[in-house]
C-alpha positions as CSV (number, residue, x, y, z in Angstrom):
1,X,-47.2,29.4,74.7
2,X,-45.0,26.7,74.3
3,X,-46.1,23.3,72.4
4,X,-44.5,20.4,72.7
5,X,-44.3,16.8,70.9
6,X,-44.1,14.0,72.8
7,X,-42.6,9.9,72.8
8,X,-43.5,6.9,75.1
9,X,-41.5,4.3,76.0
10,X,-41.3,1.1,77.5
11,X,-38.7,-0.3,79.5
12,X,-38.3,-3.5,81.5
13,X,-35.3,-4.6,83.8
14,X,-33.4,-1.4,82.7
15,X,-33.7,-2.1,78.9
16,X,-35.6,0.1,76.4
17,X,-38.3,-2.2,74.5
18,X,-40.2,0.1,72.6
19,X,-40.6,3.4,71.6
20,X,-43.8,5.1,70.3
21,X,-45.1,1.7,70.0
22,X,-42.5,0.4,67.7
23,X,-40.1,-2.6,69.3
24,X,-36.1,-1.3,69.5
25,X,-33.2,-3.4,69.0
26,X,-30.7,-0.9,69.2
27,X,-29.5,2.8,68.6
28,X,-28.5,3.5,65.1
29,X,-30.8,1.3,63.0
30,X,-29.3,-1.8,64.1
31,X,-32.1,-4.5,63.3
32,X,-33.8,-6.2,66.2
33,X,-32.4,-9.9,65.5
34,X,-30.5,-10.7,68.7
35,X,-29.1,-7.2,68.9
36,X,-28.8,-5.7,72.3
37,X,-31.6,-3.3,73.8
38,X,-29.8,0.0,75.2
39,X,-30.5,0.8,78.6
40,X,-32.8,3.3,79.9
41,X,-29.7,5.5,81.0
42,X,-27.9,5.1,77.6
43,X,-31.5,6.0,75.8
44,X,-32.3,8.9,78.2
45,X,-28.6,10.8,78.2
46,X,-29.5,10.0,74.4
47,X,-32.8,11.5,74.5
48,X,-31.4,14.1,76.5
49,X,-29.0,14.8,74.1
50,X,-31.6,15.6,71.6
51,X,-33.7,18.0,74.0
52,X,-35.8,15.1,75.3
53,X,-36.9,15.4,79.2
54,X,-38.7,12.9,81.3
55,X,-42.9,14.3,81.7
56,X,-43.9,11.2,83.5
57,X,-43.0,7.4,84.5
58,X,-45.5,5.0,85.5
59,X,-45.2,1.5,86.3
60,X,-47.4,-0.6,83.4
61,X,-49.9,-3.2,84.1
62,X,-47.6,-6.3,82.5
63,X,-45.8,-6.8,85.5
64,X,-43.6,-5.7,88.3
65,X,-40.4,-4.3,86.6
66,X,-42.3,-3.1,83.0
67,X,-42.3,1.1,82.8
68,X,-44.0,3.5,80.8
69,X,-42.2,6.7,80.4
70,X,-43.2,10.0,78.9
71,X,-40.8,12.3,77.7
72,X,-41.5,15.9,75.9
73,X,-39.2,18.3,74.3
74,X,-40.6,22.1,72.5
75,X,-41.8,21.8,69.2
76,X,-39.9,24.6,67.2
């Protein structure tokens, strides 16, 4: 039986805001001050990269354009 381990994120107009709770400024520990969110593509193919797939996107309750998406990858 497989198990996996899962993340959540949050994305609004196309930019990753959080992930597991925790607010993102960009990839590679760059530090949130004024640096640029990625994009939900450029975090996905990223995620992706690291055997990351999408389990679920729903549409959050903060407003039109805010997401919550579930990804999953096997635990090993």
């Amino acid at each position: 039986m497989t198990k996996w381990e899962y993340m959540y994120a949050k994305a609004e107009d196309d930019k990753i805001l959080e992930v597991n709770g925790e607010e993102v400024g960009a990839f590679e520990g760059v530090p949130i001050g004024g640096a640029e969110r990625p994009g939900v593509s450029e975090f996905l193919g990223k995620s992706g990269q690291e055997g990351w797939e999408v389990a679920g996107i729903s549409p959050a309750n903060e407003g039109a354009s805010v997401w919550r998406l579930v990804l999953k990858r096997p635990i090993a």
